[in-house]
C-alpha positions in Angstrom: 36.6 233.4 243.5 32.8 233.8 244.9 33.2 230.9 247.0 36.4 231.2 248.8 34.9 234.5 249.3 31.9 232.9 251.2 34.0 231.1 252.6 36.0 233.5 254.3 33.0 235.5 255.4 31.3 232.5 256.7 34.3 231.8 258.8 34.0 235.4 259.5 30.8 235.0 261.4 28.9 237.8 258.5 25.1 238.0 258.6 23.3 240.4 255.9 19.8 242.0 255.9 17.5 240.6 253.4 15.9 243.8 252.2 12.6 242.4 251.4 11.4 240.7 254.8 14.3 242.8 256.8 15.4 238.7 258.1 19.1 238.7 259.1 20.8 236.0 257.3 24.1 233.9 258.0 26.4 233.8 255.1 27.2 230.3 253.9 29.8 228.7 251.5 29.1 226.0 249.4 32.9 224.7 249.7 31.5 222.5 253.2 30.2 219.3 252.8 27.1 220.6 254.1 26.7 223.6 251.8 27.3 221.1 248.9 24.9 218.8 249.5 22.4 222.1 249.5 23.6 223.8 246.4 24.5 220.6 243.7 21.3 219.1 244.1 19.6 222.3 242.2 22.7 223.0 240.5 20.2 223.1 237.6 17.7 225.0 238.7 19.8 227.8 240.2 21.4 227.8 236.5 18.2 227.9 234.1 16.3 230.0 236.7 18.7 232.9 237.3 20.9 232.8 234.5 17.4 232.4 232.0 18.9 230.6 229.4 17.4 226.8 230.0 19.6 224.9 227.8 22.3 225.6 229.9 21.3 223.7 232.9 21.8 220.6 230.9 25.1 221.6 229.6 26.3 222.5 233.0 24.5 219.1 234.3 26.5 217.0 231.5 29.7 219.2 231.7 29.7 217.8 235.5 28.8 214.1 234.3 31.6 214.4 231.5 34.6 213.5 233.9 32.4 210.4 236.2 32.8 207.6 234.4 
């Protein structure tokens, strides 16, 4: 649901404020081919480092694997 969010804002053209440096920001979605070369390269790290529960990483890492064969 997050996603086609983005990705109806990003269609929108939406920037934000980042509130620490005052920086205005484009929205992006990850559902472009660019956005998901960005985000499933540190699929991992996004996971263990905001979620902060490391083991899940490597679930989430072989949960994605599961289906390749």
């Amino acid at each position: 649901m997050a996603a086609l969010a983005s990705r109806a804002m990003a269609a929108g053209g939406l920037r934000v404020t980042e509130p620490g440096t005052g920086e205005s920001l484009a929205v992006r979605t990850v559902l472009s081919a660019g956005g998901a070369r960005e985000f499933l390269p540190r699929i991992e790290e996004n996971f263990v480092t905001f979620v902060t529960f490391g083991p899940l990483g490597t679930v989430t890492l072989i949960m994605l694997g599961a289906p390749v064969r």
